[in-house]
C-alpha positions as CSV (number, residue, x, y, z in Angstrom):
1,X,0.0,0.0,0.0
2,X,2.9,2.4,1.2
3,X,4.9,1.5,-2.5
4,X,1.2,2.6,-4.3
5,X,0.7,5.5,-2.5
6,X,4.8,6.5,-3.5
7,X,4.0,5.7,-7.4
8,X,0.9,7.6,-7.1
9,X,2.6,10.9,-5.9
10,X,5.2,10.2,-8.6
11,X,2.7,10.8,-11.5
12,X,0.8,13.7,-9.9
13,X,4.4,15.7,-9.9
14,X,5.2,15.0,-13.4
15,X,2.7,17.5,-14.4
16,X,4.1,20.3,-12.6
17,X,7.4,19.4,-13.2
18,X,6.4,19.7,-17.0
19,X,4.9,23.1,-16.8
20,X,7.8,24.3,-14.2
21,X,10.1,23.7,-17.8
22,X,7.1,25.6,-19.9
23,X,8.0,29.0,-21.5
24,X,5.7,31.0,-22.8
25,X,6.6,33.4,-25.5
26,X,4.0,35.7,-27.6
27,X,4.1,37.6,-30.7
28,X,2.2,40.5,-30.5
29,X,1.4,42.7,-34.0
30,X,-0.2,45.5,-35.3
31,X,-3.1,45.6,-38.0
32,X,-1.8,46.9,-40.8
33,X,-2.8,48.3,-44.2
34,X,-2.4,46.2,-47.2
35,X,0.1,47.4,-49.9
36,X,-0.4,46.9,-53.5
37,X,2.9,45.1,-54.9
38,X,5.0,47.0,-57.5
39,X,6.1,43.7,-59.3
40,X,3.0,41.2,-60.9
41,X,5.6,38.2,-59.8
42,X,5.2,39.7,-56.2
43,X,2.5,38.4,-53.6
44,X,0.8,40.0,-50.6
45,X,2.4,38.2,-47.2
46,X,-0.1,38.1,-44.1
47,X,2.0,35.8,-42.3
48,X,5.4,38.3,-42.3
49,X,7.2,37.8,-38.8
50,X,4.5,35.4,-38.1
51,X,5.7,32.8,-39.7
52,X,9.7,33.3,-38.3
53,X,7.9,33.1,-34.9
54,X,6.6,30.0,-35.4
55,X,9.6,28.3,-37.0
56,X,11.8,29.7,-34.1
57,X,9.5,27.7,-31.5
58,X,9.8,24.6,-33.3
59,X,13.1,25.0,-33.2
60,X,13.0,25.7,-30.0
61,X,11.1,22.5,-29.5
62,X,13.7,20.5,-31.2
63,X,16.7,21.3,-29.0
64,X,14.7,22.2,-26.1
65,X,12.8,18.6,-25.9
66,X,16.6,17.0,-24.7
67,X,16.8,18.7,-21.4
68,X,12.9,18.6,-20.7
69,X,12.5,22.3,-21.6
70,X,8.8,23.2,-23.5
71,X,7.7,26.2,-25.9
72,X,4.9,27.5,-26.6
73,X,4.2,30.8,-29.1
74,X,0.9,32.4,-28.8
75,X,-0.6,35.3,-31.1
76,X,-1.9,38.3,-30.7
77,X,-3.2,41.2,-32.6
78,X,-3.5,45.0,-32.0
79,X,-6.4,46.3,-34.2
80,X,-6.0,49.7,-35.7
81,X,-6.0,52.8,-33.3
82,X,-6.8,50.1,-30.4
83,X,-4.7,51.1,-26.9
84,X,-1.5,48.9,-27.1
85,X,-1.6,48.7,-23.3
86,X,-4.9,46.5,-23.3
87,X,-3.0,43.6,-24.9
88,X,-0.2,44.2,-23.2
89,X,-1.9,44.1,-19.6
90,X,-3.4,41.2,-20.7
91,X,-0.7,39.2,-21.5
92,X,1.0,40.5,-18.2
93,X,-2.2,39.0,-16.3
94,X,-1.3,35.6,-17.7
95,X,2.0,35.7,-16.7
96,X,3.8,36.1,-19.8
97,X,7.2,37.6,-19.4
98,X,8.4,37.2,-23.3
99,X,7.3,39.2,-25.9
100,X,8.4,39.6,-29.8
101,X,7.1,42.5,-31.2
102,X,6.3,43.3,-34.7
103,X,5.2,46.4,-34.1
104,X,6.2,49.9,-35.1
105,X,8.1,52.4,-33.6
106,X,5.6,54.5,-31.4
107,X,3.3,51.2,-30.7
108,X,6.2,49.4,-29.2
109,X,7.7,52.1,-27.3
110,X,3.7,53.0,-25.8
111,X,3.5,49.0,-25.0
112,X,7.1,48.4,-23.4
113,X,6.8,51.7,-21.3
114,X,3.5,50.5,-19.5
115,X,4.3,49.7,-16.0
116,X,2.9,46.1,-16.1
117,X,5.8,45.9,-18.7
118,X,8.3,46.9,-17.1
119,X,9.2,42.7,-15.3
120,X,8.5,41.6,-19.4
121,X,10.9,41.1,-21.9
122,X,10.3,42.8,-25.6
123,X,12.4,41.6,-29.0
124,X,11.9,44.1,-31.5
125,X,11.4,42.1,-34.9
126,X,10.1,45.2,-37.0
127,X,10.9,48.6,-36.4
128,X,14.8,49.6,-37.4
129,X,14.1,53.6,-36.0
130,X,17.4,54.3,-34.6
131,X,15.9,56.7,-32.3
132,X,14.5,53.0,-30.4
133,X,18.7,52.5,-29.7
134,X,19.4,56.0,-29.0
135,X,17.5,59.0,-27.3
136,X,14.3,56.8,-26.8
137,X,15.8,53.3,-25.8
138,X,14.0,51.7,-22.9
139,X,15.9,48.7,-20.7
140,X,13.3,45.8,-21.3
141,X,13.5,45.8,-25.3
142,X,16.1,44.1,-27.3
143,X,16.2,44.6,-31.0
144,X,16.8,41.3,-33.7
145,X,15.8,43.7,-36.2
146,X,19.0,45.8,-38.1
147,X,19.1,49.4,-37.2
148,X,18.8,52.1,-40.2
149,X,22.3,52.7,-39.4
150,X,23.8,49.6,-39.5
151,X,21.9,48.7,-43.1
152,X,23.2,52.0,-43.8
153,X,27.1,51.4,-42.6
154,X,27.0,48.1,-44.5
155,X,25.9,49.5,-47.7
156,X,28.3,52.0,-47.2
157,X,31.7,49.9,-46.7
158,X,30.4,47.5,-49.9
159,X,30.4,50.9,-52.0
160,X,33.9,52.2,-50.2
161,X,35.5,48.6,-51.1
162,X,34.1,49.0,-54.8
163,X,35.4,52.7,-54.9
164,X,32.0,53.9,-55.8
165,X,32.6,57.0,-53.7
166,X,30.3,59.8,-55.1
167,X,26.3,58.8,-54.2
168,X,23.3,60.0,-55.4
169,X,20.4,60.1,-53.2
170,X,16.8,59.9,-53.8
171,X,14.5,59.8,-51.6
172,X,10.7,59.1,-50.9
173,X,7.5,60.6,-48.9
174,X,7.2,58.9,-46.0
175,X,9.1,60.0,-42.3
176,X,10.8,56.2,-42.7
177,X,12.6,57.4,-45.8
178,X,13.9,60.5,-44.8
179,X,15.0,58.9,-41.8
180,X,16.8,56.5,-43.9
181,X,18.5,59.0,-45.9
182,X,20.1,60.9,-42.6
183,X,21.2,57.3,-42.0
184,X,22.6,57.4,-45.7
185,X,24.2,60.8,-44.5
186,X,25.8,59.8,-41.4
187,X,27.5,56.7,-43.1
188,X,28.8,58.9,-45.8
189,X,30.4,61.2,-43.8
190,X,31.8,58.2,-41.5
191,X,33.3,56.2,-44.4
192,X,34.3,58.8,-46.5
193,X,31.6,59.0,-49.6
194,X,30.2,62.5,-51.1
195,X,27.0,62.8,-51.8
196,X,26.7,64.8,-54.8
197,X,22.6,65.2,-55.7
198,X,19.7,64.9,-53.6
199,X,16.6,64.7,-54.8
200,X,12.6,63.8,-53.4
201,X,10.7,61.4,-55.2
202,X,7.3,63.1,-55.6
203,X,6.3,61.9,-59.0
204,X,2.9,60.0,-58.5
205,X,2.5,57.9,-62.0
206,X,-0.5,56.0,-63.4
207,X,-0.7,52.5,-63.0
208,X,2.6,51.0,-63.8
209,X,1.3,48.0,-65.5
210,X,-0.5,50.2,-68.2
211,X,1.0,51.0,-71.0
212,X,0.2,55.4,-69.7
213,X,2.0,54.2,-67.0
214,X,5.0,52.8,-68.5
215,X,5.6,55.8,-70.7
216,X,5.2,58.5,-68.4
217,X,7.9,56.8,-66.2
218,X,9.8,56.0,-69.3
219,X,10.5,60.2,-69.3
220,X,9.5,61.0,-65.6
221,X,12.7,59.2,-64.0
222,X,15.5,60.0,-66.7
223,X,14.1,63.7,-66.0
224,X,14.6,63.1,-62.2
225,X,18.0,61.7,-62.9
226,X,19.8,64.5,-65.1
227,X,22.1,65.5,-62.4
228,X,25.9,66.0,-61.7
229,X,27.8,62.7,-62.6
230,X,28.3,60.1,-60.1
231,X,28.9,56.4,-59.2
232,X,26.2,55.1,-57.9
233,X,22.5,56.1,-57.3
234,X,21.3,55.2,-53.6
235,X,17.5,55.0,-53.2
236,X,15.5,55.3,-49.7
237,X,12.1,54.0,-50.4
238,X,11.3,51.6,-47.2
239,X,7.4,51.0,-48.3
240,X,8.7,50.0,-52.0
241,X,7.0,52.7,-53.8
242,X,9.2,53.7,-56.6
243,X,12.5,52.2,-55.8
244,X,11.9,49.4,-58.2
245,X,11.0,51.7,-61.2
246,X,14.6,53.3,-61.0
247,X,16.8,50.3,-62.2
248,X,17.2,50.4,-66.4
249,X,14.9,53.9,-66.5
250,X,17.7,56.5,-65.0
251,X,19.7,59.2,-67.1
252,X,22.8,58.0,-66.5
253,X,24.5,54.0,-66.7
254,X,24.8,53.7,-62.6
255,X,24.0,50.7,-60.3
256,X,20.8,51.4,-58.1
257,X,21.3,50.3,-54.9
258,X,19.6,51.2,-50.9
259,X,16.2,50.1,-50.5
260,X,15.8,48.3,-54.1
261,X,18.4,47.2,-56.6
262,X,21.3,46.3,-54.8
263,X,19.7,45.9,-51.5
264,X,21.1,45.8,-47.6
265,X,19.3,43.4,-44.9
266,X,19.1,41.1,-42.0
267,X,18.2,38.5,-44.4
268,X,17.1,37.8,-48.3
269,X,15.6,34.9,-49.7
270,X,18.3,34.7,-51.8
271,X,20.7,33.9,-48.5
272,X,22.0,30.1,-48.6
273,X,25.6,30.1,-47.7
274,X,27.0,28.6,-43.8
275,X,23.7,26.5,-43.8
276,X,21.3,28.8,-44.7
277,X,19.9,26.6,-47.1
278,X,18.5,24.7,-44.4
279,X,16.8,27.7,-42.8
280,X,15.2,28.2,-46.0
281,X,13.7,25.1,-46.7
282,X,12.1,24.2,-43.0
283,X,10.9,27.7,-43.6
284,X,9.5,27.5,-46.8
285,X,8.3,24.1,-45.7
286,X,6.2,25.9,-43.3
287,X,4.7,29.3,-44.7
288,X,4.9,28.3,-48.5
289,X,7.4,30.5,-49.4
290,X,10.7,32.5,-49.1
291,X,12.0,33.9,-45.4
292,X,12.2,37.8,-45.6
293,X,13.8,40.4,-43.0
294,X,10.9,40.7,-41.0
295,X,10.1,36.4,-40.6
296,X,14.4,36.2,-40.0
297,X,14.2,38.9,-37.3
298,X,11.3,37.0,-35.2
299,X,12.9,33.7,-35.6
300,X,16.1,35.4,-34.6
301,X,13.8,36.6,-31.5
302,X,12.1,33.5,-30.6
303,X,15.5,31.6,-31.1
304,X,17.1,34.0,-28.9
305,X,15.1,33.4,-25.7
306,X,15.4,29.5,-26.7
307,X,19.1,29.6,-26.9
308,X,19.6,31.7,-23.6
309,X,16.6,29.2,-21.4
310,X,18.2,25.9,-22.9
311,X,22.5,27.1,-22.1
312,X,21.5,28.6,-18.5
313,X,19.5,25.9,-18.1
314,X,16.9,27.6,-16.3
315,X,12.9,28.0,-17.8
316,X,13.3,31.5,-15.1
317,X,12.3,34.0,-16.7
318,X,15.1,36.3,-15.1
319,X,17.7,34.1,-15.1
320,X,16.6,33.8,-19.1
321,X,17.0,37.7,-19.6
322,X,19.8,37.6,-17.3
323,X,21.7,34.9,-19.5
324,X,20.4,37.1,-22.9
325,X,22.6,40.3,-21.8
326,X,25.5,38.1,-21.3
327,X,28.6,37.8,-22.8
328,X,28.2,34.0,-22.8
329,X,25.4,34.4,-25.1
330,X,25.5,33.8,-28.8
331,X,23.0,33.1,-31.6
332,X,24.1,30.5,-34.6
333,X,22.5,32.6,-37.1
334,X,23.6,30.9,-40.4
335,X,25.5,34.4,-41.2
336,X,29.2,32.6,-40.9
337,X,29.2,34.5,-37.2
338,X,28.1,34.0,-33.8
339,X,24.9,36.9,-32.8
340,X,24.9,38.5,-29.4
341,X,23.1,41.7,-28.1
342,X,25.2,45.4,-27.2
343,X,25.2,45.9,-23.9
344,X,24.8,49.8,-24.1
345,X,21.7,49.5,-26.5
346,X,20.2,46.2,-27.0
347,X,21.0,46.0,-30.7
348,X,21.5,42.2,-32.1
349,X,24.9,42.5,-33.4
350,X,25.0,40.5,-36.9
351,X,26.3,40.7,-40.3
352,X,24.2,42.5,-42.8
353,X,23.8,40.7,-46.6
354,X,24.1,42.6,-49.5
355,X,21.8,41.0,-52.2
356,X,20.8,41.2,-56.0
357,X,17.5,40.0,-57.0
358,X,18.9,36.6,-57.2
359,X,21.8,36.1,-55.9
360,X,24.1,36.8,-52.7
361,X,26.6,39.6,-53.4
362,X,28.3,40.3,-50.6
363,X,28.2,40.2,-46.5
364,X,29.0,43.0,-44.4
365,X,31.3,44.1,-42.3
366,X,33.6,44.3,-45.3
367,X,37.5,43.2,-45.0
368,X,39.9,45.6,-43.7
369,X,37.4,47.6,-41.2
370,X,38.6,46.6,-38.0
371,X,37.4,47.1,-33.9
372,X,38.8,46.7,-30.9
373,X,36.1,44.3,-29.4
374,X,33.9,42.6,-32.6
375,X,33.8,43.9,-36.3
376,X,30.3,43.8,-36.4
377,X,30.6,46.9,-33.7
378,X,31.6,48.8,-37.1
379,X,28.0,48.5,-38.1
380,X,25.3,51.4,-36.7
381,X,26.0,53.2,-33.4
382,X,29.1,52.0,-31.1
383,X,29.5,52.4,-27.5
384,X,31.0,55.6,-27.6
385,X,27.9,57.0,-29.9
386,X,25.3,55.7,-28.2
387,X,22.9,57.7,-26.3
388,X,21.1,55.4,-25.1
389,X,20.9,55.4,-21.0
390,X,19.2,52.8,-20.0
């Protein structure tokens, strides 16, 4: 009777042992307009950052499963002009102490600076404002996301190693773009580039895909592009809504690169080099297509808090944070180089590719720009730079 009543106890604890290894991790996001693709071979994406999330938890699963850990990803969605804070209260009520957040700038920074926020964790998988690493940085969100400023350092060190030293920027409508193109600034100045034109992009054309259309942009941009000579034409158009009319149209010969053309990013579908290949396919196993910056960056996220529960060996959701900060910590990110977070502003450090339409071209930090501590500290805003006080 005694041995019974011993099994019996046994299999009532193995429940709570199970949920004692349980961490919970959401994605939260925003509702967002559609936008009408430029290209007829492009596609709307509804599941964008969704669908990283969920491939990081099975991965998380995976490695997690070994040493008894469990994931689980729930979803949630801000409607438009809804109060961030509800959702965010909510998910604090249940306990939840992990949150990605594909979410722009001012939504995440009015959700992460609620005071039932301030014991949770946020991963920022969307918004690159360097203002979020800077002035307005807050101590519970870390960012998988790139920075404008690294995108914009990387770009700039490819176009330094190729000699194409005198840009021409264009830039849209929207505040993202001109924010971009101070980005473009800074990086010009802190390489060593000149910027000889500037011009906005405030051409509205007809439908592209009409023959009005293609003949008014067929003298529109050449128009726009009669300017002093230079080497390369650098394009800030975040929402993709002209970029991809520039390449082949502009007065001059020159290589379009930024936003379109020659493009910098946490991660392309074209990416398949140090085992990328592999992150491709379970990806496109799952959502049915391609991974894109936005998907890499929540995976990146989700993976994150996997890696740093399963080496501290701890399902505590402070010891998990704790372990996040860490120098010990370091994110296989199938870049060719380990991926850990800046202590003075949260940013993932991580190479940035440099891709064609097709194909790889290049992965920065380029050779020969050096640091004292890690090379990828020579992308977007070092130590001494920062003004972020957390």
């Amino acid at each position: 009777m005694r041995l019974v009543l011993i099994l019996f106890a046994v299999l009532l604890a193995v429940p709570a042992l199970a949920e004692e290894g349980a961490i919970t991790i959401a994605i939260v996001m925003q509702e967002r307009d559609s936008i009408q693709p430029v290209s007829p071979l492009d596609r709307e994406i509804k599941d964008e950052g969704l669908a990283g999330a969920r491939l990081g938890i099975a991965d998380n699963a995976t490695t997690g499963r070994f040493i008894g850990q469990r994931f689980t990803l729930i979803e949630r969605m801000i409607p438009k002009d809804e109060d961030p804070v509800q959702t965010i209260r909510a998910l604090a009520t249940e306990g939840i102490r992990f949150v990605v957040a594909d979410l722009d700038a001012p939504v995440l920074l009015t959700a992460a600076s609620d005071e039932q926020a301030h014991a949770m964790l946020f991963i920022n998988a969307r918004a690159p404002d360097d203002d979020l690493r800077n002035d307005s940085c807050r101590s519970n969100i870390l960012h998988t996301i790139p920075s404008r400023a690294m995108l914009a350092d990387a770009l700039a060190q490819y176009l330094m190693s190729k000699r194409w030293r005198r840009w021409f920027l264009v830039t849209g409508s929207r505040a993202g773009d001109r924010a971009l193109s101070d980005a473009y600034r800074r990086s010009a100045k802190r390489f060593g580039a000149e910027i000889v034109a500037e011009k906005d992009w405030t051409y509205k054309p007809g439908h592209a895909r009409t023959d009005t259309g293609h003949v008014t942009l067929q003298s529109e941009i050449p128009a726009l592009t009669q300017v002093a000579d230079h080497d390369v034409l650098v394009v800030a158009d975040e929402f993709n809504e002209f970029g991809d009319f520039l390449p082949d149209r502009t007065a001059r010969p020159r290589p379009v690169v930024g936003t379109q053309g020659l493009v910098t990013t946490g991660w392309s579908p074209v990416s398949e080099q140090w085992g990328a290949t592999q992150l491709q396919d379970r990806f496109e196993k799952l959502a049915g297509r391609r991974m894109g910056a936005v998907d890499y960056a929540a995976w990146a996220a989700v993976r994150s808090i996997g890696e740093a529960a399963i080496r501290s060996r701890s399902s505590d959701p402070a010891a998990v944070m704790a372990y996040l900060r860490s120098p010990d910590f370091s994110l296989a990110g199938f870049k060719g180089q380990g991926q850990s977070f800046r202590s003075w502003d949260g940013q993932m450090r991580q190479p940035i590719l440099i891709a064609g339409p097709r194909l790889l071209v290049s992965v920065s930090p380029q050779a020969g720009y050096l640091h004292r501590s890690s090379e990828l500290d020579t992308l977007g805003t070092d130590r001494e730079e920062s003004r972020c006080r957390f």
